[in-house]
C-alpha positions in Angstrom: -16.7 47.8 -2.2 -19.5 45.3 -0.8 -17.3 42.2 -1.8 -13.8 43.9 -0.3 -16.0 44.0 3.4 -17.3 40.5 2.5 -13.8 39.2 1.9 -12.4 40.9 5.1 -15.3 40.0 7.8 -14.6 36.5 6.2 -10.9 36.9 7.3 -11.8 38.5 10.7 -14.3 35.7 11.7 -11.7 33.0 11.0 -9.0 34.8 12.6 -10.1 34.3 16.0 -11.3 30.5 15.2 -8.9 27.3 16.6 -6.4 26.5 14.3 -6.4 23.0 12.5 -3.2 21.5 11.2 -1.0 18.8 11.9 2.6 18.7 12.9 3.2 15.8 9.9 6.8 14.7 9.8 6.6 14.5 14.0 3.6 13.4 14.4 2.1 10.4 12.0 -1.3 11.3 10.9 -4.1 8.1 11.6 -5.7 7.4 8.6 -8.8 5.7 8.3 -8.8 1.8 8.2 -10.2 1.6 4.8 -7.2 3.4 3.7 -5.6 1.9 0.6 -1.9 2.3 0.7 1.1 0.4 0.4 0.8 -3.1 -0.4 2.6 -6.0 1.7 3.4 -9.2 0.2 3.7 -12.3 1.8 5.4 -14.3 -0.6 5.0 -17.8 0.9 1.6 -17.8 -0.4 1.6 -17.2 -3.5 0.7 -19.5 -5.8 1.9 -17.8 -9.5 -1.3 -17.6 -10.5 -0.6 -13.9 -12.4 -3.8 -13.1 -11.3 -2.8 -9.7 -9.8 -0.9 -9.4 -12.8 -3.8 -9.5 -15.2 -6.1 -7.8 -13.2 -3.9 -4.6 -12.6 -5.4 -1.3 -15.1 -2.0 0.1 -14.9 0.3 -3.2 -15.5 2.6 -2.5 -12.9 2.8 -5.8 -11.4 5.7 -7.9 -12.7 4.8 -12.0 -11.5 7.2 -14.7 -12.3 7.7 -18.3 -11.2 9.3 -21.5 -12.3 7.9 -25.0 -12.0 8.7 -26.6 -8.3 12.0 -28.1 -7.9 10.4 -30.5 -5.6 9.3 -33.4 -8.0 6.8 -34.4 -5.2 4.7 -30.9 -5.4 2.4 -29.7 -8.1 2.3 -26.0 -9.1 5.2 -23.2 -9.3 7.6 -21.5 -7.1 7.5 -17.5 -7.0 10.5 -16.2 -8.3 10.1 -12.0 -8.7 7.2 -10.4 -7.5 8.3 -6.9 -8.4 5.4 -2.8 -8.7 6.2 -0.3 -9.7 4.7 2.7 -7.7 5.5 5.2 -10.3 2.1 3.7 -12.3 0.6 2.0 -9.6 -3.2 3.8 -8.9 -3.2 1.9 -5.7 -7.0 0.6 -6.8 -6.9 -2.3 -4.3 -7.8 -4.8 -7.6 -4.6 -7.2 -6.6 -5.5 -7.7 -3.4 -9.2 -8.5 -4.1 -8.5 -11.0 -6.6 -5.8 -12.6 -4.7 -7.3 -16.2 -4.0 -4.0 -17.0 -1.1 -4.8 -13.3 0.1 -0.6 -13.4 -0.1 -1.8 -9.3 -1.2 -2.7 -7.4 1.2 -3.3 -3.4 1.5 -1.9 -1.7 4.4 -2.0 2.0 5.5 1.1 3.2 4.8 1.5 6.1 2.4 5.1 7.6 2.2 6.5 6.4 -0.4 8.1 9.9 -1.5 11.7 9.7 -3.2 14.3 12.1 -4.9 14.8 9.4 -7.6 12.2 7.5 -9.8 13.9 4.5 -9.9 13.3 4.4 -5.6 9.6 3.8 -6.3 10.4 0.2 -8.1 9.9 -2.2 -5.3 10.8 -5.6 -5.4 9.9 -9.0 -3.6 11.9 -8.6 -0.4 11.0 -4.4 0.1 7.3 -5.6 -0.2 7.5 -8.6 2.5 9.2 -6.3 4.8 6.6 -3.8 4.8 4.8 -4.6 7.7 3.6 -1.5 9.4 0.2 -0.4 9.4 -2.1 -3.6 8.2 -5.3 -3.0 8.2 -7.4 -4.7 10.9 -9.5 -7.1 8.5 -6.1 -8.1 6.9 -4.2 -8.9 10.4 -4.6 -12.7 10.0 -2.7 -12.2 7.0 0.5 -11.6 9.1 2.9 -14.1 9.2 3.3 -15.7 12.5 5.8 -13.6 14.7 5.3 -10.4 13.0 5.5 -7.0 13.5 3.1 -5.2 15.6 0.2 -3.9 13.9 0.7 0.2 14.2 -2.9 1.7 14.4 
């Protein structure tokens, strides 16, 4: 009987106290800045070095390039850049790695689908995704890019 009263007064006292929850879908929720979310992609500065590739726990970074069709210029050309967010841990690893910093975290978290094949996203999706960067990662915009939504 002593832990039926306990239980009630419990439910009584917190009755009466403000509630705290968040209209979600209407109103974004602010995330912290160190938030690791959704990566963005800026594929003009990568170099191919599969770095992100090898460093990833999960392997769910695909990297390929070819050699430079410009005779002049050394190195490779990025030609898919493709995660898969059905694997991906979001651990940050790429983006710390990343010598170009063409990896950057931003924090942006909906990625929620009906299909699994919705959660592969390739080179374009990821260089369009430019909502949310976070604020040590802004001068890893691209010139004349969205505005940063804090």
């Amino acid at each position: 009987m002593k832990g039926i009263m306990k239980g009630l007064g419990f439910t009584f006292k917190h009755l009466t106290q403000k509630k705290v929850t968040y209209a979600y879908p209407e109103v974004p929720i602010k995330m912290p800045d160190r938030f690791r979310g959704i990566q963005y992609f800026d594929p003009e500065k990568c170099i191919v070095c599969n770095q992100c590739a090898r460093v990833c726990p999960t392997e769910c970074i695909t990297l390929t390039g070819k050699a430079n069709p410009d005779p002049e210029k050394k190195g490779k050309v990025i030609d898919t850049y493709d995660i898969n967010f059905e694997i991906c841990i979001l651990c940050d690893l790429c983006t710390e790695v990343c010598p170009t910093e063409a990896i950057v975290m931003t924090n942006n978290f909906e990625l929620s689908s009906f299909s699994r094949d919705d959660l592969f996203k390739d080179m374009q999706w990821l260089s369009s995704n430019t909502q949310n960067i976070r604020q040590e990662n802004n001068s890893a915009m691209p010139k004349g890019g969205a505005k940063k939504d804090v």
